[in-house]
C-alpha positions in Angstrom: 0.0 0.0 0.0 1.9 3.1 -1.3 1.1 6.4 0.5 2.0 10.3 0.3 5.0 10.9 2.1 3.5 14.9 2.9 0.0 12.9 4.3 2.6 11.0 7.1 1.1 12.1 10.6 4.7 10.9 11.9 6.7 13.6 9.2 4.3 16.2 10.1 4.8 15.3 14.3 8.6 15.7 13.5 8.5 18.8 11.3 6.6 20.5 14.1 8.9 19.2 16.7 11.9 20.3 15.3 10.5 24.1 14.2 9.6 24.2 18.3 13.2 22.3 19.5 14.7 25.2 17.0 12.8 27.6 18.8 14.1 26.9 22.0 17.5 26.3 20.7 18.0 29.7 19.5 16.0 31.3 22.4 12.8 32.5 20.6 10.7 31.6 23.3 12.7 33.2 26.2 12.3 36.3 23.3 8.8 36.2 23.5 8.0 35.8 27.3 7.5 32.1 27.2 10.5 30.6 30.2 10.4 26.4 30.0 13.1 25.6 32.2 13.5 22.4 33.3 10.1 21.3 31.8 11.5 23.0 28.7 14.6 21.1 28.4 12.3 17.5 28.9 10.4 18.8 26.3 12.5 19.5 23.6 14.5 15.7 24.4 11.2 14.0 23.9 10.3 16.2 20.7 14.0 15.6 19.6 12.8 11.5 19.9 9.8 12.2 17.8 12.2 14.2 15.0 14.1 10.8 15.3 11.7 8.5 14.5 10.3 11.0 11.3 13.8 10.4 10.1 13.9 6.8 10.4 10.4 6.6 9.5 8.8 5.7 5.5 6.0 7.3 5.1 5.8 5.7 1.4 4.9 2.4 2.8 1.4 1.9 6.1 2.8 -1.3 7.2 6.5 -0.8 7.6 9.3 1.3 9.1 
């Protein structure tokens, strides 16, 4: 079963993860009156898993990695 790679719910999940990990890498948050801290920095390691597995991830196929 062949499928869009732009219709993956996983590529999407770690598009948006990275554009918020970048975010709080470069300190556009902190910029903007939002300070994570801690919670912050467990955030962005379990968004950085999620940008993982949208790498290792293909999208072109429903059944397989």
């Amino acid at each position: 079963m062949q499928q869009s790679r732009w219709r993956s719910s996983v590529l999407w999940a770690a598009i948006i993860a990275q554009v918020i990990s970048l975010g709080q890498l470069t300190g556009v948050w902190a910029k903007i009156g939002i300070d994570a801290g801690l919670l912050g920095d467990v955030l962005a390691a379990i968004l950085q898993l999620l940008v993982i597995v949208g790498v290792v991830n293909n999208p072109t196929s429903a059944d397989t990695w």
